[in-house]
Structure formats: C-alpha cells, structure tokens
C-alpha positions as CSV (number, residue, x, y, z in Angstrom):
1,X,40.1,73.4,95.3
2,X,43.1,71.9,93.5
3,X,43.8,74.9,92.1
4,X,44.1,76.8,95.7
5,X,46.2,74.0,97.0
6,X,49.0,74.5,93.9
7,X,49.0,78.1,94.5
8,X,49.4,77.2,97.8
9,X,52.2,75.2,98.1
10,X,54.0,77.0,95.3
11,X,53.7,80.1,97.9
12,X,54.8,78.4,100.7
13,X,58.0,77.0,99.1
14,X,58.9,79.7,97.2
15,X,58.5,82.1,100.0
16,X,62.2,82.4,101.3
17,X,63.6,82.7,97.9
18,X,61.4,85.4,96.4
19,X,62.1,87.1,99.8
20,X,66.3,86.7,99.2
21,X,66.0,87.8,95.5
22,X,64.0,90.7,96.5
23,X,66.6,91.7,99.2
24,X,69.5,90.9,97.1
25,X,68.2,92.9,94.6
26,X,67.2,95.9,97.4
27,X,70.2,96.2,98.6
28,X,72.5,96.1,95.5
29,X,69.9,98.8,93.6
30,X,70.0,101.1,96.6
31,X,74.1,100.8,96.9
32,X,74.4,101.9,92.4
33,X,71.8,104.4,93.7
34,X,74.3,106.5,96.7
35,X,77.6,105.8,95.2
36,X,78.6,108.7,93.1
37,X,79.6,108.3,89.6
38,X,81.3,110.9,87.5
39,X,79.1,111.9,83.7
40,X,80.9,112.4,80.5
41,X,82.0,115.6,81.0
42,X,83.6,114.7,84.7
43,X,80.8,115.8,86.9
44,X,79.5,114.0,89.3
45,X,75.8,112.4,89.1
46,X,73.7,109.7,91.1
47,X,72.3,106.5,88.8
48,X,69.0,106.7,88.9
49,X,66.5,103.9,90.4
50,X,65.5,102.7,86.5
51,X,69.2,102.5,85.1
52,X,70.1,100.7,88.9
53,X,67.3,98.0,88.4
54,X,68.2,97.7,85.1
55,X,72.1,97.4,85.4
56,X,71.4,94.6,88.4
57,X,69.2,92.7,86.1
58,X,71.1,92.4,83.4
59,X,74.5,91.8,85.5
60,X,72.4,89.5,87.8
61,X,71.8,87.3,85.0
62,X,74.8,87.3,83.9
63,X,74.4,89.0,80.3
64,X,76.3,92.1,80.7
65,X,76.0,94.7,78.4
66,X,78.6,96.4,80.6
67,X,78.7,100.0,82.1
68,X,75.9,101.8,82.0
69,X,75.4,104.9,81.6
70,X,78.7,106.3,82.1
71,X,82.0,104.2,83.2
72,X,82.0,103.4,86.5
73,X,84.3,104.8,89.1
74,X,86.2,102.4,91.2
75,X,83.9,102.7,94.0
76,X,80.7,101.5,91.9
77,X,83.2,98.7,90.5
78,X,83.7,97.4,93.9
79,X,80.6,97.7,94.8
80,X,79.2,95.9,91.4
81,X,81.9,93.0,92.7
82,X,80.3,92.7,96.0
83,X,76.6,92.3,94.2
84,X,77.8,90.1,91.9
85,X,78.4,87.5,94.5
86,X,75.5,87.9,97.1
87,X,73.3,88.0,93.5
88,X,75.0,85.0,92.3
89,X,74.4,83.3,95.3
90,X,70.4,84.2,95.7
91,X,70.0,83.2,92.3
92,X,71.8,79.8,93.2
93,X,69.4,79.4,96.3
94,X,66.0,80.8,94.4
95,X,66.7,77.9,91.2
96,X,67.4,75.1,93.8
97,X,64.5,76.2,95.3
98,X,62.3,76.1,92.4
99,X,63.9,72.9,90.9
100,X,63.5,71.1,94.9
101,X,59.6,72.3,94.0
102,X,59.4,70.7,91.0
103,X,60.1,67.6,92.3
104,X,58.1,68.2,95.5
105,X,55.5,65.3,95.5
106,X,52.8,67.6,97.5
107,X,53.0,69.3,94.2
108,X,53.0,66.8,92.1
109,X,50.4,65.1,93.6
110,X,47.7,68.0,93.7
111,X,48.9,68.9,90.0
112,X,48.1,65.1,89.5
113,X,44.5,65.7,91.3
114,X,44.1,68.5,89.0
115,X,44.8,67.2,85.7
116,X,42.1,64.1,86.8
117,X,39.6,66.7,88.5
118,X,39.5,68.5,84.9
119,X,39.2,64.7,82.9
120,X,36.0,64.0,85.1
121,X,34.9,67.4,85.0
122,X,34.4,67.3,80.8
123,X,33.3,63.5,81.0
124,X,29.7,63.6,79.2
125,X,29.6,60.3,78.8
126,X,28.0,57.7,80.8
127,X,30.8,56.0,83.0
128,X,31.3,53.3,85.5
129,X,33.9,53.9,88.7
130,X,36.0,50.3,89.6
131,X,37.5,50.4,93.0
132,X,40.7,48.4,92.9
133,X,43.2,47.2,90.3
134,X,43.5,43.7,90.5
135,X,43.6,40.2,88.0
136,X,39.9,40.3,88.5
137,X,38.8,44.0,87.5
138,X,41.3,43.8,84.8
139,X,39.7,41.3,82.8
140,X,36.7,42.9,83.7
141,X,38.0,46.6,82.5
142,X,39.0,44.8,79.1
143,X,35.3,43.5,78.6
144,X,34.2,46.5,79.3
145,X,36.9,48.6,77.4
146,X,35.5,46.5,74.0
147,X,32.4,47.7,74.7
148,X,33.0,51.5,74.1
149,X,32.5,52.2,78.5
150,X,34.0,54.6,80.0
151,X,35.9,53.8,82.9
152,X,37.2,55.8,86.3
153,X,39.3,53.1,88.7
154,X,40.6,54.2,91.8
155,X,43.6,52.5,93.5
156,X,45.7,53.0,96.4
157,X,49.1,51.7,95.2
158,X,50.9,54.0,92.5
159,X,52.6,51.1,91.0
160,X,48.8,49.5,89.8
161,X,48.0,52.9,88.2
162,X,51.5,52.5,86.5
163,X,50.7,49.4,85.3
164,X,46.8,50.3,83.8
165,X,48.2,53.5,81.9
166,X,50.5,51.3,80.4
167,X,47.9,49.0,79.1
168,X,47.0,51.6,76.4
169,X,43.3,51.3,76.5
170,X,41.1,52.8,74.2
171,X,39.1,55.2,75.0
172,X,41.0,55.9,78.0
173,X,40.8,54.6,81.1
174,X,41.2,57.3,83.5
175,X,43.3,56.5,86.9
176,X,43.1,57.5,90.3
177,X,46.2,57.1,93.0
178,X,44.1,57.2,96.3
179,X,42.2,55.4,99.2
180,X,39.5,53.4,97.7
181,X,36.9,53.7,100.6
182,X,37.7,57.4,101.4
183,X,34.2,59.8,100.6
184,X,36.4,62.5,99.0
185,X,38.4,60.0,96.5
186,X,34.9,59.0,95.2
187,X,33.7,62.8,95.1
188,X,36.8,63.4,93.2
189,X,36.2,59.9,90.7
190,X,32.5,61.9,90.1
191,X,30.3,59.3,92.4
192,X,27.8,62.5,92.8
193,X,27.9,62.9,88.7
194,X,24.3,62.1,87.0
195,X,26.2,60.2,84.0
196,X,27.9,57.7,86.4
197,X,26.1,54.6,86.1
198,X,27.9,52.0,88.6
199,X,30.7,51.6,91.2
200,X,32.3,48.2,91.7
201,X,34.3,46.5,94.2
202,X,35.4,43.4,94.1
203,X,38.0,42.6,96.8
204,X,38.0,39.8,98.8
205,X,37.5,41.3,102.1
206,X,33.5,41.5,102.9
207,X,34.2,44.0,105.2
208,X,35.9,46.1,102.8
209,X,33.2,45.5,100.3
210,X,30.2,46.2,102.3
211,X,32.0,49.8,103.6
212,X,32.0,50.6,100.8
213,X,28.6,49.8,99.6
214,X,27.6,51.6,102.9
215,X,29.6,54.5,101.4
216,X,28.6,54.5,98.1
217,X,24.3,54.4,99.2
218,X,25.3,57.5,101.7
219,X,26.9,59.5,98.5
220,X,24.6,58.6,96.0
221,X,21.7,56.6,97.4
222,X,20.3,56.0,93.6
223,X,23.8,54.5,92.4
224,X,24.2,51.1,91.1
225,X,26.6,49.6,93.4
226,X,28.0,45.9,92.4
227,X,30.1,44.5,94.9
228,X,31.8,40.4,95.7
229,X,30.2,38.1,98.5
230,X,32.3,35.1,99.5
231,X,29.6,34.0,101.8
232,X,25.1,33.2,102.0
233,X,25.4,35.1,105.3
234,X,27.4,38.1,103.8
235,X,25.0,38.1,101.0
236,X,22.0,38.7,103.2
237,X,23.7,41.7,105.0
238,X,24.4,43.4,102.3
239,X,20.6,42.5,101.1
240,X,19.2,43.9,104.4
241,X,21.3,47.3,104.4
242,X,19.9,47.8,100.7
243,X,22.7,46.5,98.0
244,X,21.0,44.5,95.3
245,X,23.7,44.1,93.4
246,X,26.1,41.5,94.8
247,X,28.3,38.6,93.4
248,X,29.0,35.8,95.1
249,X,31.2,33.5,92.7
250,X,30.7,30.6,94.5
251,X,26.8,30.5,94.7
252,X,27.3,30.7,90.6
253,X,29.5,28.1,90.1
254,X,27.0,26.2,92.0
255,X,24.0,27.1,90.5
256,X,26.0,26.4,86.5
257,X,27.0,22.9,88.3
258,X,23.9,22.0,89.5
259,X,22.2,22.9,86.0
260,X,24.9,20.9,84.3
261,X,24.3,17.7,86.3
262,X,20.2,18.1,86.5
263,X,19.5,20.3,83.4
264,X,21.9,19.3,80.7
265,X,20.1,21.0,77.7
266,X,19.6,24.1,79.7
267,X,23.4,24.4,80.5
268,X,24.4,23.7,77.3
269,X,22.1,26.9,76.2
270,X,23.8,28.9,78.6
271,X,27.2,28.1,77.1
272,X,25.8,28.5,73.9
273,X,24.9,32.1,74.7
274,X,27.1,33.6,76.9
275,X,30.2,31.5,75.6
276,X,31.5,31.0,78.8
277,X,35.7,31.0,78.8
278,X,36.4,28.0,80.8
279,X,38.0,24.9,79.6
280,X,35.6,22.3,78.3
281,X,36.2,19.7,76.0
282,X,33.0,19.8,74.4
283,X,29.3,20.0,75.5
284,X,29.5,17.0,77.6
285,X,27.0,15.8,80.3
286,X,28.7,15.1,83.8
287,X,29.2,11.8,84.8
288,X,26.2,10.2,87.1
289,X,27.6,8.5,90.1
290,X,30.1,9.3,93.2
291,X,31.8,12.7,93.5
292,X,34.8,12.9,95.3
293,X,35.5,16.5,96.9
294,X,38.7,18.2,97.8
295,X,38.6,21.0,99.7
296,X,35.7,21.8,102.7
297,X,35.9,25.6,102.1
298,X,33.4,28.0,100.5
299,X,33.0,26.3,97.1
300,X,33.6,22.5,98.2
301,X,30.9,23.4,100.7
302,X,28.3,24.7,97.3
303,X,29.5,22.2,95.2
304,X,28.5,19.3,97.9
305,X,25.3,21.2,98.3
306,X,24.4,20.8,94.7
307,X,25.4,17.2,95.0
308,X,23.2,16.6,97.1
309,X,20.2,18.3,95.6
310,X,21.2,16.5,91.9
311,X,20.7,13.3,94.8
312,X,24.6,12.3,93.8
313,X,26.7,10.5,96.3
314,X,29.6,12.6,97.6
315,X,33.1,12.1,99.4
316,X,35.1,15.1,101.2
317,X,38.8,14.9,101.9
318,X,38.7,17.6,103.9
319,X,41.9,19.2,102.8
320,X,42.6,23.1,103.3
321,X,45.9,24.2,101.3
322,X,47.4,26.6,103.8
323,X,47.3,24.3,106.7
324,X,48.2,21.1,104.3
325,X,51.6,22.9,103.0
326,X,52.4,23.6,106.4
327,X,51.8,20.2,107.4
328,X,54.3,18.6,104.5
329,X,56.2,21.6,103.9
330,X,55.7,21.1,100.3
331,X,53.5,22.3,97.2
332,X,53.4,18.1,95.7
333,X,50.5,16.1,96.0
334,X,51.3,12.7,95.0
335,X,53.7,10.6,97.1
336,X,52.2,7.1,99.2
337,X,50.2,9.0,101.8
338,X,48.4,11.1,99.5
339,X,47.4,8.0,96.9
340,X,46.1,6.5,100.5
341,X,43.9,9.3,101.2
342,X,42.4,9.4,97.9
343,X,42.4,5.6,97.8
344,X,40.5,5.3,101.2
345,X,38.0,8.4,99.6
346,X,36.7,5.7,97.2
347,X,38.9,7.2,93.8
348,X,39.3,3.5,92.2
349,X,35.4,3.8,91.6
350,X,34.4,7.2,91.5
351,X,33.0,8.6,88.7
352,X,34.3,12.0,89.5
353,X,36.8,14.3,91.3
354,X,36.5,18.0,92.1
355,X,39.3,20.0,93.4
356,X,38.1,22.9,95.0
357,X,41.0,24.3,97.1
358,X,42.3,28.1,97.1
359,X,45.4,27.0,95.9
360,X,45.9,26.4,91.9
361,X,49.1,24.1,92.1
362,X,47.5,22.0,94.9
363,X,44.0,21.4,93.2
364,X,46.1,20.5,89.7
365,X,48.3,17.8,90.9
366,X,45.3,16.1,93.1
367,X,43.1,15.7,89.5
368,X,46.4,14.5,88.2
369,X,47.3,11.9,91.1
370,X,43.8,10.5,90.7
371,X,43.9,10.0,87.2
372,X,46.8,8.5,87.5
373,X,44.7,5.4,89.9
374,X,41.2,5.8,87.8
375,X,42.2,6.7,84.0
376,X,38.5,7.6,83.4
377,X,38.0,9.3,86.2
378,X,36.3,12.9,85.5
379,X,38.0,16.1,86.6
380,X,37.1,19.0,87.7
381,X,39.3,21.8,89.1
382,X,38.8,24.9,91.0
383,X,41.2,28.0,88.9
384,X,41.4,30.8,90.9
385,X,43.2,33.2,88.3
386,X,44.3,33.4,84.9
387,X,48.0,33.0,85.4
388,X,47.6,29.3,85.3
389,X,45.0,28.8,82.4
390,X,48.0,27.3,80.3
391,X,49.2,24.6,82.7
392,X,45.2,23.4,83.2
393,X,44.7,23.1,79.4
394,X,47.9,21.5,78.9
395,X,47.0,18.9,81.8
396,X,43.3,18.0,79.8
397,X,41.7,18.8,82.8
398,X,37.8,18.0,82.1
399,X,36.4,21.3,83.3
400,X,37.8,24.3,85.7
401,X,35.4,26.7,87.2
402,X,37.7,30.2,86.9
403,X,36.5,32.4,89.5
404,X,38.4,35.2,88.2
405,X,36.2,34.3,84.6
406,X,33.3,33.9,86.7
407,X,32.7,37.3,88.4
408,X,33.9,39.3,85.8
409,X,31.5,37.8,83.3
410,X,28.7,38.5,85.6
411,X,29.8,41.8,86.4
412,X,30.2,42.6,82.9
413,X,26.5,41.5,81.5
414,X,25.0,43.2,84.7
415,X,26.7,46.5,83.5
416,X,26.4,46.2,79.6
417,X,23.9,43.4,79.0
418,X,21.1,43.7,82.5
419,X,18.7,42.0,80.1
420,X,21.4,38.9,79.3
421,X,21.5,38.8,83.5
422,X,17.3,38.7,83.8
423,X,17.3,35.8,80.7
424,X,20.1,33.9,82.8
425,X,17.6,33.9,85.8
426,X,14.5,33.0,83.8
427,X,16.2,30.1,82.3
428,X,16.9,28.9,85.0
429,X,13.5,29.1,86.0
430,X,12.7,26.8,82.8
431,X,12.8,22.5,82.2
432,X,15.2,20.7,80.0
433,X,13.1,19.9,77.7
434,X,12.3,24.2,76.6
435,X,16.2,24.4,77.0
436,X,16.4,21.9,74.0
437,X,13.9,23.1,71.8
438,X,15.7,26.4,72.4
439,X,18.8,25.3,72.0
440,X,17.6,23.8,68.3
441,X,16.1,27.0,67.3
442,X,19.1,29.3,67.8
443,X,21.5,26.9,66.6
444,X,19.3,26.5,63.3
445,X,18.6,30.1,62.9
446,X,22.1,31.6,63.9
447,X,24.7,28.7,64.2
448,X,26.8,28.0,67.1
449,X,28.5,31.7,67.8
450,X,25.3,34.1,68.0
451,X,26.0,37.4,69.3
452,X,24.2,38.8,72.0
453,X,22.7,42.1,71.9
454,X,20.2,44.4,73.5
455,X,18.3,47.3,72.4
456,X,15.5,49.5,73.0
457,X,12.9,51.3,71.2
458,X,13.8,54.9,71.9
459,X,15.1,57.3,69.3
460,X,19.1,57.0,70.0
461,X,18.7,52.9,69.4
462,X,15.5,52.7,67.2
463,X,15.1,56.3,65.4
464,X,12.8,54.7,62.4
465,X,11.0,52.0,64.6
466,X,10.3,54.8,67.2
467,X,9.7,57.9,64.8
468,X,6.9,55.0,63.5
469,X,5.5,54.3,66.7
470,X,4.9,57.5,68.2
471,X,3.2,58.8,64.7
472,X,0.9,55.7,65.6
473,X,2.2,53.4,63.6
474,X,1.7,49.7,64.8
475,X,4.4,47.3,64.5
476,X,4.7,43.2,65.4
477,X,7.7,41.3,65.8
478,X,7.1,39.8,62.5
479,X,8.0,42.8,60.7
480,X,11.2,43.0,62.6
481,X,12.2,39.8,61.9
482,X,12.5,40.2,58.1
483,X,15.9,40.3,56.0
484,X,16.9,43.2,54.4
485,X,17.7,41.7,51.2
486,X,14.6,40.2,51.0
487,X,11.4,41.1,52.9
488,X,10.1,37.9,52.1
489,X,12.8,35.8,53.9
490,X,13.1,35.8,57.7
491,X,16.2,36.9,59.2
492,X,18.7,34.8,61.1
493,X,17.8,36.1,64.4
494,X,15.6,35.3,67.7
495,X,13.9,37.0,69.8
496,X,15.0,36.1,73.1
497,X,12.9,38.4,75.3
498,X,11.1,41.3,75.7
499,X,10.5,44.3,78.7
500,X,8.4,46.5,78.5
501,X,8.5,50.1,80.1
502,X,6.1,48.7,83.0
503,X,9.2,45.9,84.0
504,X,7.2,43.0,82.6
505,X,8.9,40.6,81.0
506,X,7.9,38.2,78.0
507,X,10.4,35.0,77.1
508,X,10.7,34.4,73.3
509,X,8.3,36.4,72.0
510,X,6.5,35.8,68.5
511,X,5.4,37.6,65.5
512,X,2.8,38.8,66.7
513,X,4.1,40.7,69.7
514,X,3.2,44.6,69.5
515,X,5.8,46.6,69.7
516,X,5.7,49.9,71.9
517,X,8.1,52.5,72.5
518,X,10.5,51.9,75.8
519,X,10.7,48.0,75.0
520,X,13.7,46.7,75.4
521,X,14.9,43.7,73.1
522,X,17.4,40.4,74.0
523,X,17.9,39.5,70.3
524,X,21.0,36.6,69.4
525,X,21.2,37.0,65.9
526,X,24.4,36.4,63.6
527,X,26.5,39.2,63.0
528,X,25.4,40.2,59.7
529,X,21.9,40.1,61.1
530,X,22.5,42.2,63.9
531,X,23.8,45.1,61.8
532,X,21.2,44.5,59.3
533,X,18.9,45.1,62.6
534,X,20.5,48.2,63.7
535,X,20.5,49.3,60.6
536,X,16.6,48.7,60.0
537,X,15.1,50.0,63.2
538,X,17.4,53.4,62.5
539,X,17.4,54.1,59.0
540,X,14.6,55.5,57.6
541,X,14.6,54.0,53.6
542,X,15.5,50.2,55.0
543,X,12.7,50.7,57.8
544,X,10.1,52.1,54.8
545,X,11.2,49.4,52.9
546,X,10.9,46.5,55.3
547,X,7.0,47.5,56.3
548,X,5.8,48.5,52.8
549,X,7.7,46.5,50.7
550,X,8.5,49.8,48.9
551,X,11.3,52.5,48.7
552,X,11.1,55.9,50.2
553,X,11.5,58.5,47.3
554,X,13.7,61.2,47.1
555,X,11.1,64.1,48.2
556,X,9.7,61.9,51.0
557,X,13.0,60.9,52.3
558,X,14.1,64.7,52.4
559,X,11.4,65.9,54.2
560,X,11.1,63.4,56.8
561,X,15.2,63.9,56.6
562,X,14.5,68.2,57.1
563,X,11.8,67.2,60.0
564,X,14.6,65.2,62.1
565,X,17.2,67.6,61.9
566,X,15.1,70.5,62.9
C-alpha cells in the first residue's frame, strides 16, 4: 500500500518535468537530425538519430566532448546554441522539481509509513502497542524497556516521537506519528498481529479511553486492552462493554491507604515486594486520630471513603485549585486567611493532613503551612508527576501518593508480572496477622530487597523441570527449593504462589506441592538464588544433580544433549 502511494506521488510530481525533458530533448534531436552537415571529405550527410541523442546528452549535461562526428556547420552551431539554452533551462526546472519532491512531506511521510510498515512487518517478537507519549507512559515504557519488551507507541504530535527516538532505548522502541484512535494507525502499529500482547491508553479523557477500548475489542476482540479510569462509574462502563483491564489510580491509592491504616503488616509486605517509589521515611504506621482533607475531588473523595471505613474522623476544606487560584490570583498558600481556614478545620489537633488537590505547588505549601501551626502534624500529599519529586523530598513530606508512580507500576506488573497483580489481590484478601508472619519469612529467607519473578513450567522457562515431568517424572516443591551448592541446604527463596493450567490458584505453597507442567510460579528469592533457579529448572547436569544428588556423566549428558537438539 505504501509502496503504491510513493510510486504515486513520485509520478504525479515528476510528471511535468519528465514531460519538458522529454520535449526538450525531442525537439533539439530532431533539429541535429534535418540540418545538413558537411563529412570529411566536404559532402554533405544527415547526423543520424544515435549520434543526435548522444551529442544532446552529453552537451545537455554539460560535459562536452565537442563536435561529433564531423565539425559542425554554422547552421548546426546555431542551432546547438539554441538547445543549449531551452536544455539548460529543462534541466533547471526537472532538478527543482526533484529537489521540491524531496522535501515534499506527502513523500516523506508515506516513506516514513513505509520504513515503520517493514519494522512491524519482521517483528517476531511478542510486543505491546502504547497509545500516547506522555510523563505517565514514559516511565512506564522505561519499566518495560528493562524488561527486554518490545514496544510500538503511537502519537499524534511529531514533536513526542522526536523526543522518544531521542531517548535511545534499547531494544528499540519503535514510533508512530498518527491519530491514536484511528482503526488504520492501529492496523499499521500491527493490532491484528498474533504476537501483540497488549494496547494501552492511558489519557485522562474517559471518553478517549473507552473509544478506544471500543476500538481495540472491534479489531481484535481477543486483545488485552489496559486502559485509565478516573471515576467508579467509568469503571463499570468499561466493565459492562467487556474491558477487564482498567486502572483507576485513585481507587489504588485508596485501597494502599486503607491497608496502611487498618492492615499495617500487610502494607508493609506490599512495600516490601513491589518496592513501591514513593517517598516514605520508613515503614511507619499512620497516625490514629483526625484527618484533615484538602481537596473534595476524585482522590479527596477515596481517601475520605477509606477514612471512614478505617472508622477515623475526617475534616474537608473543600478546596479545588483551579477555582482557588482564580479566587486569589496567586499559587501561595499561607497568608492570615489560609492559617484561618486550616485553623477553623481543627489542624492545632489533628493528627493528620492530606493534600489531595490536582495542583502539586498548591498541595505542597498547605502540608507546609500546617506544619508550620502543628510541628507533629502528619503529612500526606497528593504528587501528580515526577517533575516535582525533588521539591517533596526536600520538604520531608511524610508520604506522597504519585499517581504518575501509581499507574505505571500497575500497568507494568499487569503486563510483565500478571501473577505479582493476582498475589496483590489475594493479599489483600488476607489478616494482619498472615501479612506478619509473611513478612518475617521473606525477610529471613531473602533480606529486605527480594526480587520478584515469575516462571512457568514449559520448556522455553523450565526445559529440565519440564523434559522431567513429561517423561513422568514427579517433582515437589521441596526439591526446587534446594541450593545448588549444596543440595542439602535450602535456598534463599519463597514460594509465593502457584497456578496451575486449570486457573487455580494456591498462596505459599510447601514442599510438598506436586509440580505439573503449565504451573506458573511467583517465587521472591535473592538474586543469586534466582539465577541459581533459572539455572536449575533449565540446565540439565544442575537439575540431575539437585534430584539425585549425583552428576550426569559425559555419555548421558550427550545423549540427552543429541535428543534435544533433534
């Protein structure tokens, strides 16, 4: 298609040019070919059509080799002075021509198209398409990115697409200029391709993002489609028309505040796991007592919400930041009538204030205006990007809630780690009391910075453990479990959780679990352990070794080694 739209255009530009060369050159040819000449010996002879064409190209050009075959008569020199010109001046037009095509940005554009239609068209790899290029999907392309995915985005503004190619990712990320919710921009970005495994959009427009959820089910009814609700109504649209997948920021800031104030050890598991990047001190409780809330909008609204369920009193000022700079024509929170409002909202004896405003300066100098009347008074803040991590850290801010932080982790560990996102539900699900005891076993076993990983019992993951399984070999947890430098010590991992190829799931799993082929594995483990994992369930000697106690010898190894590669 892009290839009949190049030819296309080239054609239709070059048209009038090729049409003046090809008359210039006509009528100059036919003019050598009348006008008598006069041969060596005097007589007098036509040029034929060959030396004609030949004698124009080479004058048209401007080489001369000079008279041809015989000296010219005056006649065929004036007429060689009139051609020079008119050719002169078709050559002129015809390379203006081709140098106003080069810069045509029709051209450009489908040559553009082209170059990106091939890219997709020799992607083998599995690949995930993100609709806009924002603060938000760049983080999230970074995650990602470190991960090894392959990524398509697709944005509307040329300057974005500047700005990701100059980011320098590796592997590369590969960049679309075009409208993000048109059916043949997706097409293009390989929506309809087997090996594409998601499509995310993440703007703050609902509309936008349920269009193109709507969109994306219509193209590829079977695709993964993630996409940002701002709202509880929204949410249940988009769960009614079919999207499973969507993220609203707020309802998870909620739920991690709600666990914080009524499930302490469970939320310090969570941060334990997933290291979330916010700005905590350490793994404080929150305060008991009244809450103070600034800002009645979508996350002063959750946050009061889960106040109220935690059975903590709560205060709004109902403040919104667009209408409030209006109002005082002025960013700064802090002169008489503000330290009345938050006087008269009870600061002097609160135990804690939340700014939760969609303004970053606004929500910064309330905390800061209240500490300055209640010292001890806990903050929390509301960050809505990344620009302005610096300032919060430098003003000790207790804890900000980054929603830029907050959807792109989620997005991420739906994406790369869907068996992270199930465990973050089922814990949940769980009581303090298991959050401590788990908290004490991975923090025994693995430290305080476990890595995360997931893998499952199919032969490009687990080529030993699976090669095993299917000969009928029978394998428990237990075995798994075992260090590699000695099968007698346990390794510094934990089993997190378990799914087997029915969708059942099993939390923290022991010894004794069967293994089967198709289970998939949430393991934290240090990192040493998880490579000595990998390295286990593939390799065929440390695998021997770790169920036998015994190495595999040379002849065995080789013919198990001949049997895989054929």
């Amino acid at each position: 298609m892009h290839s009949s739209n190049i030819l296309w255009i080239i054609i239709r530009r070059m048209r009038t040019p090729f049409i003046v060369i090809i008359v210039t050159f006509a009528i100059t040819i036919l003019g050598l070919v009348i006008i008598p000449g006069v041969d060596a010996q005097g007589r007098p002879y036509h040029m034929s059509f060959l030396d004609a064409f030949y004698f124009v190209t080479f004058m048209a050009s401007t080489i001369g080799f000079g008279e041809i075959p015989y000296e010219f008569t005056y006649a065929q020199r004036l007429w060689v002075l009139f051609s020079i010109y008119i050719a002169v001046i078709g050559w002129f037009y015809a390379i203006g021509a081709l140098v106003a095509l080069i810069q045509d940005k029709q051209l450009i554009e489908q040559l553009r198209l082209a170059k990106f239609s091939r890219k997709i068209k020799d992607l083998k790899e599995p690949f995930v398409i993100i609709l806009g290029y924002n603060s938000t999907t760049k983080e999230l392309i970074h995650k990602l990115n470190e991960d090894g995915k392959r990524i398509i985005v697709i944005d509307k503004s040329q300057d974005k697409i500047d700005e990701l190619e100059l980011e320098n990712f590796m592997p590369e990320v590969y960049a679309l200029k075009a409208n993000i919710d048109s059916p043949d921009s997706l097409k293009l970005a390989g929506i309809t391709k087997r090996n594409c495994k998601a499509v995310v959009a993440l703007f703050d427009n609902d509309f936008k993002n349920t269009k193109i959820a709507l969109l994306v089910r219509l193209l590829n009814p079977k695709m993964n489609v993630i996409v940002k609700s701002s709202t509880k109504e929204q949410s249940e649209h988009l769960k009614n028309l079919g999207v499973k997948n969507f993220i609203n920021p707020f309802n998870l800031v909620a739920d991690r505040f709600h666990l914080a104030l009524t499930a302490p050890n469970l939320w310090k598991l969570e941060m334990l796991l997933f290291q979330h990047k916010q700005y905590i001190k350490s793994y404080e409780e929150l305060p008991k007592g009244k809450y103070i809330i600034c800002g009645y909008g979508r996350m002063g609204k959750v946050l009061k919400e889960a106040l109220d369920k935690a059975q903590l009193e709560s205060v709004f000022i109902d403040l919104k930041s667009a209408s409030y700079k209006v109002k005082k024509n002025s960013a700064i929170f802090g002169d008489a009538q503000d330290f009345k409002v938050l006087l008269e909202a009870g600061v002097k004896d609160a135990s804690a204030i939340i700014a939760a405003t969609k303004d970053d300066l606004i929500n910064l100098t309330i905390l800061l205006t209240a500490k300055k009347i209640n010292p001890e008074i806990y903050t929390i803040a509301r960050e809505n990007t990344n620009d302005d991590i610096t300032i919060f850290n430098s003003a000790k801010i207790d804890r900000a809630y980054i929603i830029e932080e907050v959807i792109s982790e989620h997005v991420h560990r739906q994406i790369s780690q869907p068996l992270a996102e199930r465990f973050l539900k089922e814990l949940y699900k769980q009581n303090d009391k298991w959050g401590l005891e788990l908290s004490k076993t991975i923090r025994t076993t693995t430290g305080y910075n476990p890595e995360l990983f997931e893998i499952r019992v199919v032969k490009p993951e687990a080529y030993a453990l699976t090669d095993y399984l299917k000969k009928g070999g029978i394998v428990n947890l237990g075995l798994l479990a075992r260090d590699l430098s000695d099968r007698n010590r346990r390794a510094k991992l934990v089993f997190l959780m378990v799914k087997n190829r029915k969708e059942e799931i099993t939390l923290l799993p022991d010894d004794n679990y069967e293994v089967k082929v198709s289970d998939r594995f949430l393991i934290a483990a240090t990192k040493e352990a998880k490579e000595d994992f990998e390295l286990l369930v593939n390799n065929l000697n440390e695998f021997h070794y770790a169920i036998s106690g015994e190495e595999l010898n040379n002849w065995a190894l080789s013919k198990i080694l001949k049997k895989k590669e054929s």
